[in-house]
C-alpha positions in Angstrom: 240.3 282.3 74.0 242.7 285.5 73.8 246.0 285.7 73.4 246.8 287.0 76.2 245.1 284.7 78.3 246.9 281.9 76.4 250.4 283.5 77.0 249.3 283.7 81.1 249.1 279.7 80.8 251.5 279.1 79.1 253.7 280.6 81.9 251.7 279.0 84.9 251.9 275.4 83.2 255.8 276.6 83.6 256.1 277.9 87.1 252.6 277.5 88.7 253.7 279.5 91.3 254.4 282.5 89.6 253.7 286.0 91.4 251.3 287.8 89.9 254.2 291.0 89.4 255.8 288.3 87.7 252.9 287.3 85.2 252.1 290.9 84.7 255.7 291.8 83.7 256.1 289.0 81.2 252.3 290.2 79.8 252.6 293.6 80.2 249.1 293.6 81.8 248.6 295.3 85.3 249.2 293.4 88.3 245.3 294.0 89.0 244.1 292.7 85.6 246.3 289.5 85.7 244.9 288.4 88.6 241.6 289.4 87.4 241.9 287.3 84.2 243.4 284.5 86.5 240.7 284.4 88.5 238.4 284.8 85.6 240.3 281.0 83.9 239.8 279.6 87.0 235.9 280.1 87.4 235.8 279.1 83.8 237.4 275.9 85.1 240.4 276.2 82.5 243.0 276.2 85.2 242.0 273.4 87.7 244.6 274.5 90.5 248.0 274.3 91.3 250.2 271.9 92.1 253.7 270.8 93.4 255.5 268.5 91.0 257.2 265.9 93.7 260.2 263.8 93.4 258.6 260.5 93.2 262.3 258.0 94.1 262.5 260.5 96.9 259.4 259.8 98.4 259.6 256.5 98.4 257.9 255.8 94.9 260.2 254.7 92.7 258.7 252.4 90.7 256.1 253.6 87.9 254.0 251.0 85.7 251.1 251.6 83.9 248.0 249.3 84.2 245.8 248.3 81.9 242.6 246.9 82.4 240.0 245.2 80.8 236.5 244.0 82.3 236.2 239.7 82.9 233.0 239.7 82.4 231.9 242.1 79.2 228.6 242.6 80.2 229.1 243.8 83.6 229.1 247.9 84.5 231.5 249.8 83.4 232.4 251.2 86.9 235.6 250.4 87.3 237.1 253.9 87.8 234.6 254.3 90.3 235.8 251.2 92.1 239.4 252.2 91.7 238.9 255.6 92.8 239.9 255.2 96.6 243.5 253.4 95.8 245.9 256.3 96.1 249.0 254.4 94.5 246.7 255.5 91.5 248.2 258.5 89.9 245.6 258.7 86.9 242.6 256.4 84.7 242.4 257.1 81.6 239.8 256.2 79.1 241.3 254.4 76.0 239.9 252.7 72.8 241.5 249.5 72.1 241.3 245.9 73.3 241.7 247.7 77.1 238.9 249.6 78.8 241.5 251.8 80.7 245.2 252.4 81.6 246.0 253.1 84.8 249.3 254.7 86.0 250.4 253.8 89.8 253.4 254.1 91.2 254.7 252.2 94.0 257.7 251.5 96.3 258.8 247.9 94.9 258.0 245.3 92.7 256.0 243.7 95.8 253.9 246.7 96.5 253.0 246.6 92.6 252.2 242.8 92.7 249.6 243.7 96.2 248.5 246.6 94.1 247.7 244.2 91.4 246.0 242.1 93.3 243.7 244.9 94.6 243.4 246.1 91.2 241.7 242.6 89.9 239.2 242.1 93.1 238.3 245.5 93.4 237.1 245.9 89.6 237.0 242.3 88.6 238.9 243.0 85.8 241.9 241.2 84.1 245.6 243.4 84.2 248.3 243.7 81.8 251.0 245.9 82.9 254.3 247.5 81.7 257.1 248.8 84.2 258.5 251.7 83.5 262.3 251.8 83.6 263.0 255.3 83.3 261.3 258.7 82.4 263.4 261.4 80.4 260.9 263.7 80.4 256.8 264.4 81.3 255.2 266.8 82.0 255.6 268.6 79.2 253.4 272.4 78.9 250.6 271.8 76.7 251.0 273.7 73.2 248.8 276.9 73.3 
């Protein structure tokens, strides 16, 4: 990958919203090429789209755990993403090695809605659960290194 395509990245994992007079200022391209190299990352299927980064506690979320799961019965399918894939208190599955199959993260409104989540968690995947509360974030999010 060039450089330069690396530097426009680097500034849209900062401000996804960025103009592209803005991108092609800090590059020093063209407007027309940074948006042609833009266009060009996101047919490649580097940059997946944009987003708006929410305030979780003000939405009504303010409790974050993260899940993880493990199949009950060993030899079943491993389809449990699949299963899980309709819950939307579900932020992100995640593939692990480990005694675990997967770590979910969810966030909910209460310690209730996380105990009903739990419950959904096991009957719909038949797996077993151990989970970890989280009981503050500092930082995430952080811009990949390129």
């Amino acid at each position: 990958m060039e450089e330069i395509d690396r530097q426009i990245l680097g500034l849209l994992a900062g401000d996804g919203r960025m103009s592209f007079t803005d991108l092609a200022r800090e590059t020093g391209l063209s407007v027309s090429a940074v948006h042609q190299r833009v266009r060009r990352l996101q047919k490649r299927g580097v940059v997946k789209g944009f987003t708006a980064l929410l305030d979780n506690e003000a939405i009504g979320l303010a409790l974050t755990a993260f899940v993880s799961i493990k199949p009950i019965d060993p030899a079943a399918p491993d389809d449990a993403p699949q299963r899980l894939a309709g819950i939307e208190a579900i932020e992100a599955c995640h593939s692990v090695a480990g005694e675990e199959s997967y770590i979910l993260k969810v966030r909910v409104a209460s310690p209730n809605d996380l105990e009903n989540l739990l419950q959904q968690i096991r009957a719909q995947a038949n797996v077993a659960t151990r989970t970890t509360v989280v009981l503050s974030t500092p930082w995430e999010g952080r811009r990949p290194p390129l």
